[in-house]
N, C-alpha and C positions, 0 to 999 in steps of 0.2 A: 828468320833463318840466321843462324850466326854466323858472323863475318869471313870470308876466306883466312884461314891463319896462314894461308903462303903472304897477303896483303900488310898483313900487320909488323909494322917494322918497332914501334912505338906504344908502349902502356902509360898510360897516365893514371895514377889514383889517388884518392882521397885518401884524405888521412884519415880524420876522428868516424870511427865506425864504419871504418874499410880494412886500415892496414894497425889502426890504433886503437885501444878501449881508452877512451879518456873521459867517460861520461862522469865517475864519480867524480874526479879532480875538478870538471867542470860545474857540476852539481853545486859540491860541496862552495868552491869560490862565489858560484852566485848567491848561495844562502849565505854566509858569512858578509858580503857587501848588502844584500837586502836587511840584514839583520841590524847594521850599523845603520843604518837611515831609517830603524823603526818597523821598517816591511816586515809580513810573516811570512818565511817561509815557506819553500814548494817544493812538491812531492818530487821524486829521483826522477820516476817515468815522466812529470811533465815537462821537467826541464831538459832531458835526453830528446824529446817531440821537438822541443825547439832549434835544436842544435843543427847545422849544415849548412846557412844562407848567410854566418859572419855573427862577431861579439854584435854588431851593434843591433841585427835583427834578433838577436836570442835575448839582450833585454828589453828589450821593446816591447817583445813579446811577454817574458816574464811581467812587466809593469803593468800592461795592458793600457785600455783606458780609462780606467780610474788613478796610476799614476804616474801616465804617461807627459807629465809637465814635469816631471823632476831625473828626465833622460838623462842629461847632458850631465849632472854630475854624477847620478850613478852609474852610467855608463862609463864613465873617466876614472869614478873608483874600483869596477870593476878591471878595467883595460891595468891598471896602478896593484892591484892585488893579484890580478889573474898573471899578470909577466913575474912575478916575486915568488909566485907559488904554482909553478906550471904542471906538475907534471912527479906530482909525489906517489900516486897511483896507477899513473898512467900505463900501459904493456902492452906489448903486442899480440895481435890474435894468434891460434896455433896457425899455426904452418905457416907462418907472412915469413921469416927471416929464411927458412927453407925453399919456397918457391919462386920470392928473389932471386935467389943465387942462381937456383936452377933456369930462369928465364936469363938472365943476364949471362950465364953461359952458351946457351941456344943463341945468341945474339941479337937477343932483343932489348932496344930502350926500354929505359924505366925511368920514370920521372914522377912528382907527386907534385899535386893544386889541392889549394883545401883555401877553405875562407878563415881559417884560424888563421891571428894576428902571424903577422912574419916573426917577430921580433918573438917570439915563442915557438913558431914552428920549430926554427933552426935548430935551436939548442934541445927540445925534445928530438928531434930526430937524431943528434948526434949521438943522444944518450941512451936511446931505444937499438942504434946501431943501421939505422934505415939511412941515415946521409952518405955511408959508405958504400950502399946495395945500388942506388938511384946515380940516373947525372945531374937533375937537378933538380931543386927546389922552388915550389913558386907561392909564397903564404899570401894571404891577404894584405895590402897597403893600400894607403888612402891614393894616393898618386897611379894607380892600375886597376883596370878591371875585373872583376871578380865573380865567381860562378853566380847566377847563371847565364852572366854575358857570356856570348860567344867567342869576344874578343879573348877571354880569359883563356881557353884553349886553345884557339889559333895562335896565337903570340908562341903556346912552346912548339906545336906544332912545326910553324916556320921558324925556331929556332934551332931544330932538329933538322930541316931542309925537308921536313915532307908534307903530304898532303893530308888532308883529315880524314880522308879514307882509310890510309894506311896507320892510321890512329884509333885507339880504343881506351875508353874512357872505362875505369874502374872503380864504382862508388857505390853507397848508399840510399845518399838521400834524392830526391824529389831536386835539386840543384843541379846532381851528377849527373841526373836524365836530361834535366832540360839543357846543361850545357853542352851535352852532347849531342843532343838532337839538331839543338841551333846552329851548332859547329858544322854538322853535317859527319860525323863520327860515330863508330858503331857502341852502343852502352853495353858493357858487361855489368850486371846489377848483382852485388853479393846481401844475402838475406840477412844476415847477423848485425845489423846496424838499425840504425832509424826507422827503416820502412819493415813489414814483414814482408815472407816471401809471396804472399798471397798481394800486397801492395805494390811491390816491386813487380811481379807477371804484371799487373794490369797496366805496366805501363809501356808494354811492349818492348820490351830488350830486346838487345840482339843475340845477349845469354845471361842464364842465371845462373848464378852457384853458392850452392851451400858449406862447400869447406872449400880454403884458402890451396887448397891441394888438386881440388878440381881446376883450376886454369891450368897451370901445366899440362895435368892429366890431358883435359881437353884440346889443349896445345901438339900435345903430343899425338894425340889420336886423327885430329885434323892434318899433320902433317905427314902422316901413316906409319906412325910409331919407329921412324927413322932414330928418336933421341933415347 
């Protein structure tokens, strides 16, 4: 069942393949640094599967175990290429800058967690127009927890003053579930990312949606079309 929306004071979402398309940008930087250390090349779609758990689990995963000894400096040149060239392609899905606005007049928080480096979140978000819609930002750092700790959403949670019930986690991937479920928060799972929507059902939301237009909507109909 999806969550009371009289309860939800608070949205939290993902960025890359929530509220962001950044696959190519992300794509293209991994092949460009595997390329400089001799690596071949990976397909769009395999390196878009990796993407949601953090840079350092998406090379890892890219090198696998056959050149999983040589992390530590491709990873560091990727971290060194990817902050230089964040975000040449990158855009927002239809309706995210619309349904922002319109949530954040209804008076609900908005905030964004994502496992992308912080030191690149910020300045894409500024640039996409998403750090003006939200109140805060929370990127991946080595010094904080990160999806799919728990801790990673309770922190903005009690940052906000509320509870994780009254919190709804907005995501994609297999990360966004589990942080939510750990947290003890209800997932809103959108199709257009990582997972399909047949992936996403199986993992038990508390809602699904397929246009960025549907929360509102849904928002709206739950509160009995008062907005």
């Amino acid at each position: 069942m999806p969550p009371p929306a009289a309860d939800l004071k608070l949205l939290v979402y993902d960025l890359d393949g929530t509220l962001v398309d950044a696959f190519e940008d992300i794509w293209r930087a991994v092949n460009v640094v595997l390329g400089r250390f001799g690596l071949a090349e990976l397909p769009f779609e395999t390196v878009k599967s990796f993407v949601g758990e953090g840079a350092a689990t998406l090379i890892r995963r890219c090198l696998g175990q056959e050149h999983g000894g040589r992390f530590e400096e491709i990873y560091g040149a990727f971290r060194t290429y990817y902050t230089e060239n964040p975000s040449r392609r990158a855009r927002l899905y239809p309706g995210v800058a619309r349904t922002l606005d319109q949530l954040r007049e209804r008076g609900l928080r908005q905030a964004i967690l994502t496992n992308k480096p912080h030191e690149i979140t910020l300045p894409l978000c500024r640039r996409l127009g998403l750090a003006e819609r939200v109140e805060g930002i929370w990127g991946e750092r080595s010094d904080a927890p990160h999806k799919p700790d728990p801790e990673a959403l309770l922190q903005i949670v009690r940052h906000f003053g509320l509870e994780a019930a009254q919190c709804a986690m907005v995501g994609d991937g297999q990360a966004d579930h589990q942080v939510a479920r750990a947290a003890g928060a209800p997932m809103i799972a959108v199709t257009w990312g990582v997972l399909s929507a047949a992936q996403a059902r199986g993992l038990r939301p508390a809602l699904v949606i397929d246009q960025m237009e549907e929360l509102a909507a849904w928002l709206d109909h739950a509160a009995g079309g008062t907005h």
